[in-house]
Every structure is written in C-alpha cells, then in structure tokens.
ROLUM-293875 format. One record per residue: residue number from 1; residue in three letters; y negated, x, z negated of N, C-alpha, C, CB in turn. Coordinates in Angstrom, 2 decimals, m for minus. Glycine has a CB too. Example, Ala and Ser with C-alpha at 12.3 -4.5 7.8 and 13.67 -1.06 7.14 Angstrom:
BEGIN
NODE    i   aa     n_yy     n_xx     n_zz    ca_yy    ca_xx    ca_zz     c_yy     c_xx     c_zz    cb_yy    cb_xx    cb_zz
NODE    1  ALA     5.69    13.19    m7.80     4.50    12.30    m7.80     3.30    13.20    m7.80     4.47    11.31    m9.05
NODE    2  SER     2.25    12.85    m7.08     1.06    13.67    m7.14    m0.03    12.90    m7.87     0.60    14.08    m5.72
end
This chain:
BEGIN
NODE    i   aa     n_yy     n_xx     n_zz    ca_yy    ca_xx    ca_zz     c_yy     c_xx     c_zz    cb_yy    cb_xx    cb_zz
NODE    1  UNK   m57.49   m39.34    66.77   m57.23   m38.93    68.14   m56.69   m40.12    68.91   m56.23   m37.75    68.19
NODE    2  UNK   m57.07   m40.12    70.04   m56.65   m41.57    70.77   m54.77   m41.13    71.06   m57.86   m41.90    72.72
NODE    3  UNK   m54.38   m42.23    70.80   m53.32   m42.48    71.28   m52.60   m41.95    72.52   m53.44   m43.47    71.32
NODE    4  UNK   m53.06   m42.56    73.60   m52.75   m42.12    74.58   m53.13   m40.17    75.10   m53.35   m43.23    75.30
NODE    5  UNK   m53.79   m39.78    74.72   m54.31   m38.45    74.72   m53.26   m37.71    74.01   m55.73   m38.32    74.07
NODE    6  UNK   m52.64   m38.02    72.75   m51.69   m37.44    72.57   m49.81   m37.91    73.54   m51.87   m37.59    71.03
NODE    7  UNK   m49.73   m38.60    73.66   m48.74   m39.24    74.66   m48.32   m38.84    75.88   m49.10   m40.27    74.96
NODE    8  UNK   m50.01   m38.23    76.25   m49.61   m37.59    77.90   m50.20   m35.98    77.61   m50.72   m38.60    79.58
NODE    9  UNK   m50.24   m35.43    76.46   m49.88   m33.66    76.14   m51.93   m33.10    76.33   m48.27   m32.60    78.08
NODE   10  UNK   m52.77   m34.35    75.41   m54.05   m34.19    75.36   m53.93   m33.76    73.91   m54.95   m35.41    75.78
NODE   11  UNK   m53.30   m33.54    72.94   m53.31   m33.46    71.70   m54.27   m32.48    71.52   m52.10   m33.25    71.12
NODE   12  UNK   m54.27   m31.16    71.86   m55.01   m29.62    71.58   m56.43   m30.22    71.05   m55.25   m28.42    73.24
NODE   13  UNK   m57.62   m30.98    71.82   m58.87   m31.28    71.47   m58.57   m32.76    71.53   m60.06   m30.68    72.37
NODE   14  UNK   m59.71   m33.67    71.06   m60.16   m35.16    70.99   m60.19   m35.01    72.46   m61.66   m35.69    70.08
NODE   15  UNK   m59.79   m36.07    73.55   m60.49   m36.54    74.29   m59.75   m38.06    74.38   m60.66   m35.63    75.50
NODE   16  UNK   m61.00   m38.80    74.67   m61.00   m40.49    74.54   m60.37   m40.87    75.62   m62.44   m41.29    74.50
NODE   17  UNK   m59.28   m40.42    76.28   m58.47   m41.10    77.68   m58.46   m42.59    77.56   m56.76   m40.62    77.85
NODE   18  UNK   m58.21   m43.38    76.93   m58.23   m44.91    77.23   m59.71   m45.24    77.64   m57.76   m45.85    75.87
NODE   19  UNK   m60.56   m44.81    76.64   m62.04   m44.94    76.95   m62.33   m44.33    78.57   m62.94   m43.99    75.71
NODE   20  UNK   m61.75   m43.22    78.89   m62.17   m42.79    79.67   m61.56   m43.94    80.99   m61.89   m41.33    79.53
NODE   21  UNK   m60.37   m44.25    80.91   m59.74   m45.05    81.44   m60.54   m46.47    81.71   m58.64   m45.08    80.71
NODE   22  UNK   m61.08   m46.40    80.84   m61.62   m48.38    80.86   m62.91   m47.98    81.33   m61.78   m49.60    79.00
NODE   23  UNK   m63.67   m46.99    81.42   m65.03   m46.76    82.87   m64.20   m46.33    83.65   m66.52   m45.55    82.81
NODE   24  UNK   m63.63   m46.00    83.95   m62.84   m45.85    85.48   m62.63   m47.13    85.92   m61.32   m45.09    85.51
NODE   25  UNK   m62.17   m47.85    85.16   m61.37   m49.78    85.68   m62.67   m50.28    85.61   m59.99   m50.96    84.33
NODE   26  UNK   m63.84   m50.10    84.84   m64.93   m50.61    84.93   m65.73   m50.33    86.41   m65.58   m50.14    83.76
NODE   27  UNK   m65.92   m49.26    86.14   m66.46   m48.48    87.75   m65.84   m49.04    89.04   m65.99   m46.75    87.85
NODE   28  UNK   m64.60   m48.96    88.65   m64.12   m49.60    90.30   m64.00   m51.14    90.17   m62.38   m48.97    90.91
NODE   29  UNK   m63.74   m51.88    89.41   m64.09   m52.86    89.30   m65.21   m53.79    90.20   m64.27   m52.65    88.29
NODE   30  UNK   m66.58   m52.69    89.43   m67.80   m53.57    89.92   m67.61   m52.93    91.58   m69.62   m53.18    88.96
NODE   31  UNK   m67.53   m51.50    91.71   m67.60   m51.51    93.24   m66.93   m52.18    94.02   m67.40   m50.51    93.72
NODE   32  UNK   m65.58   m52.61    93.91   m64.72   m53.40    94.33   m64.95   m54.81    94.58   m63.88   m53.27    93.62
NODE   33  UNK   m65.72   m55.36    93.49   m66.05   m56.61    93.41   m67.50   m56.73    94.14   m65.99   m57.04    91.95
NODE   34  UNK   m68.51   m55.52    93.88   m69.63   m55.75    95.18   m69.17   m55.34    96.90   m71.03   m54.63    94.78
NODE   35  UNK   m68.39   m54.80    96.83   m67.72   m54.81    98.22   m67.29   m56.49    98.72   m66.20   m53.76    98.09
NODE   36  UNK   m66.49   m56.57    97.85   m65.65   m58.24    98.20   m66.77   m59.04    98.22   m64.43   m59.00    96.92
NODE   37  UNK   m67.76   m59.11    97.50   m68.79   m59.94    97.84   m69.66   m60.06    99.01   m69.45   m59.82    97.05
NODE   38  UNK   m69.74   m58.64    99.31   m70.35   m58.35   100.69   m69.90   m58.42   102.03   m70.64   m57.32   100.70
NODE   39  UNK   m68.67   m58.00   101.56   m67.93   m58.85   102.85   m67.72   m60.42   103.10   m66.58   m58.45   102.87
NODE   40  UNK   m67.22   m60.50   101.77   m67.37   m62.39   101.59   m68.73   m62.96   102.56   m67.85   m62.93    99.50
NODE   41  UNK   m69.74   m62.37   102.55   m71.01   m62.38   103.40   m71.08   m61.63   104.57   m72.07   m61.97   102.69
NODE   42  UNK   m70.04   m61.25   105.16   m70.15   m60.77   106.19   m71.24   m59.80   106.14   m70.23   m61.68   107.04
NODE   43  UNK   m71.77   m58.77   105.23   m72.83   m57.90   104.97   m71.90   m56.15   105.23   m73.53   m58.33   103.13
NODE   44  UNK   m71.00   m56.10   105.44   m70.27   m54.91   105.50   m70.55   m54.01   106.86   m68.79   m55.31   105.39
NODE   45  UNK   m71.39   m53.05   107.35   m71.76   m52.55   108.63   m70.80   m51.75   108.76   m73.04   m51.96   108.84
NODE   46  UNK   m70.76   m51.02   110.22   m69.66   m50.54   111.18   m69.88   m48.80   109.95   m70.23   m50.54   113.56
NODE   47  UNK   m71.28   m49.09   109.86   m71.47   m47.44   109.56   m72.51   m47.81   108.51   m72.08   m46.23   111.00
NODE   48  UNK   m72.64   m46.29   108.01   m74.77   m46.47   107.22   m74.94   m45.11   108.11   m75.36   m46.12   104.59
NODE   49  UNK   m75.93   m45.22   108.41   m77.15   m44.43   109.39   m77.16   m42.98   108.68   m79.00   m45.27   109.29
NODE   50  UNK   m77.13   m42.17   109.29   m77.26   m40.88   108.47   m78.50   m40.63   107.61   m77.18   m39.74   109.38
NODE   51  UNK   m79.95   m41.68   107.83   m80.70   m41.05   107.29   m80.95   m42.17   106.07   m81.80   m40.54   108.23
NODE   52  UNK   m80.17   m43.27   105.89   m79.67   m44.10   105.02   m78.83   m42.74   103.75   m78.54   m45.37   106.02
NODE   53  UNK   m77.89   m42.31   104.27   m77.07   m41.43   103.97   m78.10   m40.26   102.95   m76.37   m40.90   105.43
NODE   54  UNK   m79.02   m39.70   103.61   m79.82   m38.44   103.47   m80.83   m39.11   101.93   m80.92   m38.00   105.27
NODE   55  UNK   m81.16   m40.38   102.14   m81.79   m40.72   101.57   m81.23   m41.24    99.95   m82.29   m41.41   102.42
NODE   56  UNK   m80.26   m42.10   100.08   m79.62   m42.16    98.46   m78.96   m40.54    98.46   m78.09   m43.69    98.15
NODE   57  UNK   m78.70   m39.83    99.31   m78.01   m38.52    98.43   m78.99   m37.87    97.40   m77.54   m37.20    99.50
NODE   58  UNK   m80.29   m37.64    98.07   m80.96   m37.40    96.88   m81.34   m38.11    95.87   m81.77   m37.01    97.09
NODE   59  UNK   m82.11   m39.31    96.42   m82.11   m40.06    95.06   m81.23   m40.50    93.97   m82.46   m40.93    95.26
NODE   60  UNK   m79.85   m40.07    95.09   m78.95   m40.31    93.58   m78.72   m39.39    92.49   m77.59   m40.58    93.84
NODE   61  UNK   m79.23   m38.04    93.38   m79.35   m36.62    93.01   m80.37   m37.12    91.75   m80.02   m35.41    94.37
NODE   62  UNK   m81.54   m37.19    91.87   m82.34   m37.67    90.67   m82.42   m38.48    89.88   m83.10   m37.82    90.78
NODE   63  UNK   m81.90   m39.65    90.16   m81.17   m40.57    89.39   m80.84   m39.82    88.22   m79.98   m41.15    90.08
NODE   64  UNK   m79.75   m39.16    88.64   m78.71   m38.45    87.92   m78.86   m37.72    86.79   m78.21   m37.69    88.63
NODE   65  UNK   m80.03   m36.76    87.31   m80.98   m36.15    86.15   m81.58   m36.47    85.85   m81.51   m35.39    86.05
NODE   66  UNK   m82.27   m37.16    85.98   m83.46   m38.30    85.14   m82.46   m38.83    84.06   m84.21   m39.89    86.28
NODE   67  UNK   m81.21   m39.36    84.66   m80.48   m40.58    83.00   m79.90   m39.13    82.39   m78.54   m42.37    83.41
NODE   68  UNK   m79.19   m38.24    82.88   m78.48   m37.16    81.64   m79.23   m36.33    81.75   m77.01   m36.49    81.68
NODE   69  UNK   m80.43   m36.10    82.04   m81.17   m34.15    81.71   m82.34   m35.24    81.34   m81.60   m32.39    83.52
NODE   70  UNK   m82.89   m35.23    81.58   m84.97   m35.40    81.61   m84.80   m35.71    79.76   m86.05   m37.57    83.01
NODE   71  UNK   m85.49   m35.10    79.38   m86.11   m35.27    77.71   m86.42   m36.78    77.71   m87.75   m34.24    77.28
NODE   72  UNK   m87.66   m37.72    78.52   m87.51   m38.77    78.37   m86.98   m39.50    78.15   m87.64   m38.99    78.66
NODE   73  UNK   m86.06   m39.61    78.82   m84.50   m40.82    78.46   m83.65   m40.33    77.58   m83.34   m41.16    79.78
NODE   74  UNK   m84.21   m39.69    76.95   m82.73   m39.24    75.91   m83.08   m40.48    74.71   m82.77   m37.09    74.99
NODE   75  UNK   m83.91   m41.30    74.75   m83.31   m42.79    74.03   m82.68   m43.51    74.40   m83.94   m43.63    73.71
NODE   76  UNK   m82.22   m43.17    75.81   m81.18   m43.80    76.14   m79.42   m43.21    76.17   m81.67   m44.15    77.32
NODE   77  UNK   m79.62   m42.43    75.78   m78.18   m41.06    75.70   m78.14   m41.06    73.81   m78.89   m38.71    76.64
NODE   78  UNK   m79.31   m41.14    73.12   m79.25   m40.82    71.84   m78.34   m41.75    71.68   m80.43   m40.82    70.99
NODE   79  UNK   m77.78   m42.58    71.86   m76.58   m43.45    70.54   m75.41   m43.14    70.48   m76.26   m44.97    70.62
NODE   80  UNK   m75.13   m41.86    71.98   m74.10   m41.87    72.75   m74.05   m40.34    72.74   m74.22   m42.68    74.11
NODE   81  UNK   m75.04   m39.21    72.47   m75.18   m37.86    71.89   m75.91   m37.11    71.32   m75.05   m37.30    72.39
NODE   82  UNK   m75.82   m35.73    70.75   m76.81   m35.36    70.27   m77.55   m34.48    70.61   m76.64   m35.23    69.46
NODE   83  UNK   m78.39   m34.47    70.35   m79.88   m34.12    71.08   m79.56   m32.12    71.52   m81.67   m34.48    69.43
NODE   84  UNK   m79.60   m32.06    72.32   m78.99   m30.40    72.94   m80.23   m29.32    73.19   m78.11   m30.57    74.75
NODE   85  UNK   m80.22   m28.35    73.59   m81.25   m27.03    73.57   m81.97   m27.56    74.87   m80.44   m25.21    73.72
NODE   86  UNK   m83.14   m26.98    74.74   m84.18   m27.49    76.32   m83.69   m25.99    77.01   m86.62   m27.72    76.09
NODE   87  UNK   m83.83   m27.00    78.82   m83.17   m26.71    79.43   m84.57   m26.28    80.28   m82.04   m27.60    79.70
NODE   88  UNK   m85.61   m26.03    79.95   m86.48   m26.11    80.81   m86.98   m26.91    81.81   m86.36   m25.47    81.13
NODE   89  UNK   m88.39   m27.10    82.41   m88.41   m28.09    83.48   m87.95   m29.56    83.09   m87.52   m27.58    84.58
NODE   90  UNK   m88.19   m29.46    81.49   m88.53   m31.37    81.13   m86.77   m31.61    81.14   m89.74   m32.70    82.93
NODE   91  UNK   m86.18   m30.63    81.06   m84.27   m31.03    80.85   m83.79   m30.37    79.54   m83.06   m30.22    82.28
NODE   92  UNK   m82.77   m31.51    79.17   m82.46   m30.86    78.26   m81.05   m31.14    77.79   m83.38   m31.00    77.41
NODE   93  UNK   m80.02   m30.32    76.90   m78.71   m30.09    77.41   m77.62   m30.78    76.56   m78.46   m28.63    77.48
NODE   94  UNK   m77.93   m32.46    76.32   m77.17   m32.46    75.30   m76.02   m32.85    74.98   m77.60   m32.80    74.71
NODE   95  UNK   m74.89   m33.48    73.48   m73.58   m33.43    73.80   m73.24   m34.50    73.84   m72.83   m32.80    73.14
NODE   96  UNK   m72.13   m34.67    74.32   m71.34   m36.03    73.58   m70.71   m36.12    72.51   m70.41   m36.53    74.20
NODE   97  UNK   m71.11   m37.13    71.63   m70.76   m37.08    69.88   m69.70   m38.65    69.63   m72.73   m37.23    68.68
NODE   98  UNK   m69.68   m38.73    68.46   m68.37   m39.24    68.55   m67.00   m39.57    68.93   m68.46   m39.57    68.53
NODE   99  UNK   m66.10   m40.78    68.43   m64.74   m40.93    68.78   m64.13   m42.36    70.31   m64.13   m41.33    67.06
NODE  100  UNK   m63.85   m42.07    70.45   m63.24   m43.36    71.06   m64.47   m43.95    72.60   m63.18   m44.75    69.44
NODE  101  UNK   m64.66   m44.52    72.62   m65.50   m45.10    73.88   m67.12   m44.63    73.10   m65.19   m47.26    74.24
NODE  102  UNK   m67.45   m44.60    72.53   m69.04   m43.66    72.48   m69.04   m42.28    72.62   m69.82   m43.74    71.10
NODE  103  UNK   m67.81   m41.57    72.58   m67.52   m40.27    73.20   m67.57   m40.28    74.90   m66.01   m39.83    72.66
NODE  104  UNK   m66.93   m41.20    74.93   m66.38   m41.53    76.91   m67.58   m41.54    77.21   m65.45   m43.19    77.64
NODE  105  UNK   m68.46   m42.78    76.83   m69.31   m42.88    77.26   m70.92   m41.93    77.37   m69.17   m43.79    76.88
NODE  106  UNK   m71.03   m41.10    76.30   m71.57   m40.20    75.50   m70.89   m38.92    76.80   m70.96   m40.29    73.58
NODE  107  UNK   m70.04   m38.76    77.18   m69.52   m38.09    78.29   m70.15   m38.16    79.31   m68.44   m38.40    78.59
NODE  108  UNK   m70.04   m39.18    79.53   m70.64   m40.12    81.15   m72.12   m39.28    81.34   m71.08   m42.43    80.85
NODE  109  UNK   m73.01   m40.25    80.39   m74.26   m40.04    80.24   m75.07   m38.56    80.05   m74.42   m40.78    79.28
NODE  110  UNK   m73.93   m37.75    79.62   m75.13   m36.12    79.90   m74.57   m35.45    80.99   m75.18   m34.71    78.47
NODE  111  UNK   m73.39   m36.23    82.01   m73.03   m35.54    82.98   m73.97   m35.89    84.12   m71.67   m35.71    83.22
NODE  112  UNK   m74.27   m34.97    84.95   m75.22   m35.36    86.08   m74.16   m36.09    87.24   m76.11   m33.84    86.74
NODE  113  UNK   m73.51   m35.27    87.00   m72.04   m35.30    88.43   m71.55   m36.75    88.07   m70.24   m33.82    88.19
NODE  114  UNK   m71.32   m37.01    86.79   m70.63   m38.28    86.44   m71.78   m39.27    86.53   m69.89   m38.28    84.95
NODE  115  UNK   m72.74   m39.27    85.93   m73.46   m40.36    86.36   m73.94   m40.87    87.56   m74.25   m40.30    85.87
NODE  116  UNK   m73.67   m39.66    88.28   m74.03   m40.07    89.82   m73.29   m40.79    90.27   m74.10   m39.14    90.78
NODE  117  UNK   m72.20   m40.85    89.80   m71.17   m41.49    91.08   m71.74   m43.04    90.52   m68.90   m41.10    90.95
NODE  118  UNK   m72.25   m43.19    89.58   m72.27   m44.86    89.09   m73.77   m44.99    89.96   m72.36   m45.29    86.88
NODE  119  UNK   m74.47   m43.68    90.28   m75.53   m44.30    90.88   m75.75   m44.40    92.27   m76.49   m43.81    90.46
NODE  120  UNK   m75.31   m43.64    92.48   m74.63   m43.54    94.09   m73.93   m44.96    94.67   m73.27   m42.30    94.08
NODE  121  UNK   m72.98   m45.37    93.65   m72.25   m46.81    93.97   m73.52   m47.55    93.68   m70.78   m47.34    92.94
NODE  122  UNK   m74.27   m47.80    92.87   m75.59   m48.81    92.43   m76.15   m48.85    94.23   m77.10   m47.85    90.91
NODE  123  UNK   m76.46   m47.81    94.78   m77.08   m47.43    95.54   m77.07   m47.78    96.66   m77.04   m46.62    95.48
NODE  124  UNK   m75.75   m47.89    97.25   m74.82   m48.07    98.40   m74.74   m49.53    98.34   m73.37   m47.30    98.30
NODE  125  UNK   m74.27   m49.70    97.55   m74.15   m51.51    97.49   m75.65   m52.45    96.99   m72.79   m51.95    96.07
NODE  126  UNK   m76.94   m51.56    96.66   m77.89   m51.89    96.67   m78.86   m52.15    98.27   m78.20   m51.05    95.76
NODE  127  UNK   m77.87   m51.06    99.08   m78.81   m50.54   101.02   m77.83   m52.02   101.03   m78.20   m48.35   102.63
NODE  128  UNK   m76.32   m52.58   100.84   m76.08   m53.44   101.59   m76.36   m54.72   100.99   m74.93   m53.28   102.02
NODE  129  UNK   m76.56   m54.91   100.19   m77.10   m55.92    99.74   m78.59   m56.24    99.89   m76.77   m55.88    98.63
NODE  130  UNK   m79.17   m55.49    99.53   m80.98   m55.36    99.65   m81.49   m54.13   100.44   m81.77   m55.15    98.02
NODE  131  UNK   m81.35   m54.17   101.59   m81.55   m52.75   101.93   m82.93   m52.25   101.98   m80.98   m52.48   103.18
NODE  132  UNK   m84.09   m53.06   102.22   m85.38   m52.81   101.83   m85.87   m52.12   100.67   m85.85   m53.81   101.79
NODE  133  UNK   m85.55   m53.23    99.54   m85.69   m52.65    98.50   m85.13   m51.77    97.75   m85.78   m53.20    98.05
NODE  134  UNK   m83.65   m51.49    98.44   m82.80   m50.51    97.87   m83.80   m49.06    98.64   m80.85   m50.79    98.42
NODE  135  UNK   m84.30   m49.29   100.23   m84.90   m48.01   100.52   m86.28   m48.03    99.35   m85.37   m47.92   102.36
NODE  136  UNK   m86.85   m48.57    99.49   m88.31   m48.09    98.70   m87.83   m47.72    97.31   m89.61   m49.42    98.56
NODE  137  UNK   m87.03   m47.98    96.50   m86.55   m47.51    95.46   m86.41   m46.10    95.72   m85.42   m48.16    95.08
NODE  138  UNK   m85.08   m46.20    96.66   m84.66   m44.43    96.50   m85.73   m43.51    97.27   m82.97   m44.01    97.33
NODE  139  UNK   m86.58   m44.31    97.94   m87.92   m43.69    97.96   m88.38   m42.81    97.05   m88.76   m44.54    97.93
NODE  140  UNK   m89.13   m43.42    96.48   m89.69   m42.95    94.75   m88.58   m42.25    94.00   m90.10   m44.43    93.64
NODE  141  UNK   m87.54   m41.82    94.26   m86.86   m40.96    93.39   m86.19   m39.92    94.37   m85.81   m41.77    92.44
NODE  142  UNK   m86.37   m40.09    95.67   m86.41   m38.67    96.61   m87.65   m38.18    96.73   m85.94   m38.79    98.09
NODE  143  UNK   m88.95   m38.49    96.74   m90.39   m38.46    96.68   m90.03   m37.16    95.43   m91.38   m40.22    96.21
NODE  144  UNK   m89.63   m37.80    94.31   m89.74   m37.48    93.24   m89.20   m35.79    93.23   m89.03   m38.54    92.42
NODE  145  UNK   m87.99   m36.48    94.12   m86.88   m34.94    94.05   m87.61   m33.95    94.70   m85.23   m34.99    94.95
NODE  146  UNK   m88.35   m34.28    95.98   m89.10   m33.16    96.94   m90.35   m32.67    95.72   m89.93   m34.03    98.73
NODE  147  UNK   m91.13   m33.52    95.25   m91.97   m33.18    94.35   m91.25   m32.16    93.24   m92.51   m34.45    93.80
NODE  148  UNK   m90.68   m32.29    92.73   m89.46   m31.17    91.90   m89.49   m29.70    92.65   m87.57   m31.83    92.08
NODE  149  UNK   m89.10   m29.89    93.93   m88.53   m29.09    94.55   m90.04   m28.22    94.76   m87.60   m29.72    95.77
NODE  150  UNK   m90.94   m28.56    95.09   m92.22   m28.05    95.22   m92.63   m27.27    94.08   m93.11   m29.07    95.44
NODE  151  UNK   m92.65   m28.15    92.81   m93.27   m27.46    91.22   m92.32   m26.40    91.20   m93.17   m28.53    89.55
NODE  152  UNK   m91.20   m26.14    90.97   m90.44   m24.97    91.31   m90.34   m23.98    91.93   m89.84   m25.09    91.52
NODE  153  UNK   m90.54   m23.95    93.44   m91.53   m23.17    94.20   m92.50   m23.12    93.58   m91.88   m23.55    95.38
NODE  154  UNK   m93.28   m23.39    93.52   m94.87   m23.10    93.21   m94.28   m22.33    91.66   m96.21   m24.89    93.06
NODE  155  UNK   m93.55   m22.62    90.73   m94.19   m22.12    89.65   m93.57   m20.20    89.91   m93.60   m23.17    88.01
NODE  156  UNK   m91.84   m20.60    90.34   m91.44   m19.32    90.74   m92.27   m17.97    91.44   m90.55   m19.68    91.52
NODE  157  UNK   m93.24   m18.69    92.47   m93.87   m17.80    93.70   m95.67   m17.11    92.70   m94.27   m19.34    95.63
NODE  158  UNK   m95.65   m18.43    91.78   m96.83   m17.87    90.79   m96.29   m16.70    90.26   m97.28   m18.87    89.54
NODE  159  UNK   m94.87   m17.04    89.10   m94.38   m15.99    88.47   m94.10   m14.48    89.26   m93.22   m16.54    87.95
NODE  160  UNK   m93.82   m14.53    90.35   m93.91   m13.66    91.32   m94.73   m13.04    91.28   m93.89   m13.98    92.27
NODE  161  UNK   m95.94   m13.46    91.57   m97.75   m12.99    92.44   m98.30   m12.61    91.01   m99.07   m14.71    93.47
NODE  162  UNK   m97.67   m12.97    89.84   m98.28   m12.82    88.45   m97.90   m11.78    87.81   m98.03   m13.84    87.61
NODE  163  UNK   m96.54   m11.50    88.02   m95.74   m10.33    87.36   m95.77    m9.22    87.98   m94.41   m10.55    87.19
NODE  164  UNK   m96.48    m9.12    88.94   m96.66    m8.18    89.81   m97.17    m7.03    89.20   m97.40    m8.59    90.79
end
C-alpha cells in the first residue's frame, strides 16, 4: 500500500496517491510550461473563439474514447489494465491493474473524463501553438464524433422500425 495513502486515512483500499500525485505535477507541469512558452512568444490571445471552443470540446470528447474505450487501442492501455467486458459500439470496459504508478496510470487511461483533461490541454496549447494544424486534427476526430452520433441514430431508429 503506498505510503502516503495510508498517512492521509486512504488505508481501507490500494490507491496509488503519490502516483496519482506525480501526473498531477506532471500534467500541470507541461501545461504550465506550454503556457510560459507561449507567452514567452507573445502567442497568448485575449480569448479562443467560441467555435475554436466547440471544436476541441468534441474532439477532445473522442480523443477520450478512442485512448480509454475503443477495443483498438487497448494495446495501448494493456500494460496498464486488464482487458474488461464489451461495452458495445467497438468500447470496451476495462480495469486498472496493478500497484504504485501502473495503477495511477492504468487509472488515467480507462478513464474517459481523466484522459480528457490531458487531451483537451494537448489541444488548447496545440490551437495556440499550431492552430491550423491543431484545427484539421480536431477536425477528423469531431468528423468522427458526428459520424458516431449518426451510426447510433441510425442503428437505434432501425431497431425501432424493426421491432415493431
């Protein structure tokens, strides 16, 4: 059991608080440090545009599920959990396994909510740094999300007109 987890009254279950601690200092870290850089460049705007805004929300939205749900990438989650029940719709539900920072991290990676925020920051500091290419990116993965959003409709409104 980590140390600190028992120290501050985490004892009851495992959870990796230092680990969890050191992606937190990691996370703000890099955002912190791509901020300072961007300003260092005078790249920091008054605002981002709402449809700047509209546009990484979803793609970060898919991002998100693409790295912790989509069956595909689970070679990238496998070192970090184990393989979970299908979730339907190409997702699937799995855990975080082990102790210490491959738990934390193994955490991170099947959370949608948690991985977003790392992609969301990728994202944001990708529009100010590259904002072209940061749009055509989150292009193709809001494209992606509306396309989602369609097969779902469509399959629901079949199951509908079918079960009839």
């Amino acid at each position: 059991m980590d140390d600190l987890a028992q120290r501050v009254g985490y004892d009851s279950e495992p959870q990796p608080l230092g680990s969890y601690a050191a992606l937190i200092g990691l996370f703000n870290a890099a955002l912190v440090g791509g901020l300072a850089f961007l300003q260092r460049d005078d790249r920091l705007p008054e605002r981002i545009g709402l449809a700047d805004l509209a546009l990484l929300a979803v793609a970060t939205h898919k991002v998100s599920r693409l790295i912790a749900k989509d069956a595909v990438t689970s070679p990238l989650r496998a070192p970090f959990s184990e393989h979970g029940e299908s979730e339907g719709s190409n997702e699937q539900s799995d855990e975080a396994r082990g102790r210490g920072p491959r738990r934390a991290v193994g955490e991170l990676v099947t959370c949608p909510s948690c991985v977003g925020q790392w992609a969301a920051g990728a994202f944001v500091l990708g529009l100010l740094r590259a904002p072209r290419v940061t749009r055509a990116v989150g292009a193709v993965f809001a494209v992606q999300a509306g396309s989602d959003a369609l097969h779902g409709g469509y399959v629901a409104l079949r199951d509908r007109v079918y079960s009839s």
